[in-house]
N, C-alpha and C positions, 0 to 999 in steps of 0.2 A: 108267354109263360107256359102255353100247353104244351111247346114243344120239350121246356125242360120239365116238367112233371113226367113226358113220355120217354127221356133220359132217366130219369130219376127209377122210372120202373123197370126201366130193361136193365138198368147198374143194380138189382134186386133191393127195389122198394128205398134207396137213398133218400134223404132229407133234398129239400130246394139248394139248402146251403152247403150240404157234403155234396151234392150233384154240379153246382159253381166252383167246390174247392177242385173237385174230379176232372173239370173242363179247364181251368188253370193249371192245372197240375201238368197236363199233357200240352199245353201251351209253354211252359214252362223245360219241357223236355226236347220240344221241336226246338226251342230257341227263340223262339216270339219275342217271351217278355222273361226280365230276367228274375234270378231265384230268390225274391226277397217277398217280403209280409208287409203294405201299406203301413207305415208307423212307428216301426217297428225296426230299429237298431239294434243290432249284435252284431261285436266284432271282436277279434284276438288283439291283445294290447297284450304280449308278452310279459310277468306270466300269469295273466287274467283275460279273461270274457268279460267284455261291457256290455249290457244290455239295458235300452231307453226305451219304453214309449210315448209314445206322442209328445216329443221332446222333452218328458218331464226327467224326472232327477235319475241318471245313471246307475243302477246296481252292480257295482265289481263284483265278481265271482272267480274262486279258484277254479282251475279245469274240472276238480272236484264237485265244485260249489254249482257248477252248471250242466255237469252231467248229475248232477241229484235234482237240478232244477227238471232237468229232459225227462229224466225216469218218473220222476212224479206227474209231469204233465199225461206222460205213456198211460199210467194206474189208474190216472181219474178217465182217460179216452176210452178205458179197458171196461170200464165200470166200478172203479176203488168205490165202496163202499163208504167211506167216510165223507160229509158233507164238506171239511171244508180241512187244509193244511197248512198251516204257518210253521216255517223252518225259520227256528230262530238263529241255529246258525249262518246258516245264509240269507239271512233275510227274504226270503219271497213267501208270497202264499198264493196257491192252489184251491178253488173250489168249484164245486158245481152249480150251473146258474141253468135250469130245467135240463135240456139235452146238450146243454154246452159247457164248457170250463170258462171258468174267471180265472187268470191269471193278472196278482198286482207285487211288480217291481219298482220300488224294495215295499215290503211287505208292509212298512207304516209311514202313510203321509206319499204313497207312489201313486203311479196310475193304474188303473183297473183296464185291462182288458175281455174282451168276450170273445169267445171264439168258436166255431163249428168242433166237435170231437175231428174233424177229418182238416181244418187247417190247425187246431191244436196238434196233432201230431205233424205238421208239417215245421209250428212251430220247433217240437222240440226235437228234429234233424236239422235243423237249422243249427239250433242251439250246440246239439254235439258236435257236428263238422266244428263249431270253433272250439268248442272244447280240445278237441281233436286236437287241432291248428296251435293252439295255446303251448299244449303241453308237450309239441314235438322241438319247441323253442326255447 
């Protein structure tokens, strides 16, 4: 673990957890391992984004519906001032949980996720590439 604390300060003072998102990330770029999130299903199902986690109950979203999902993830990574966001039109919600994001899809009765600010934005490029993918179909 000391060696990642002395990663963590030469990346200017990073958390342990954005300092592992930082180390996969570039693992992920070499081609090691591939570009996905433990648990965590999104894919383009023409013309929706499905998004599961940890097997539980699927949230469909318009290409729309998921890049609003993305951009909210971005606000609370940025430091969105608001504790916590339920979009009722697209069912998800957004919040803060100390220095990380809760994200739960669909927003009532789904699974809650936690996640570092630095894989929460990993999540939501993930998320847009399928937005992306979605809506060029």
């Amino acid at each position: 673990m000391g060696q990642i604390k002395r990663i963590a300060e030469a990346l200017g003072g990073l958390s342990i957890s954005d300092t592992i998102g930082h180390l996969v990330r570039q693992e992920i770029e070499r081609g090691t391992i591939e570009k996905t999130l433990p648990g965590i299903e999104i894919k383009h199902s023409a013309p929706a984004v499905v998004i599961a986690f940890d097997g539980g109950a699927p949230l469909r979203l318009t290409p729309e519906g998921a890049e609003c999902l993305a951009k909210t993830i971005i606000e609370f990574t940025l430091g969105y001032e608001a504790k916590t966001t339920i979009d009722m039109t697209h069912k998800f919600a957004v919040a803060r949980k100390g220095s990380g994001i809760k994200v739960t899809v669909p927003a009532f009765g789904g699974v809650t996720k936690t996640f570092s600010r630095d894989v929460a934005t990993d999540l939501a490029k993930l998320i847009e590439a399928e937005a992306k993918l979605a809506s060029e179909r």
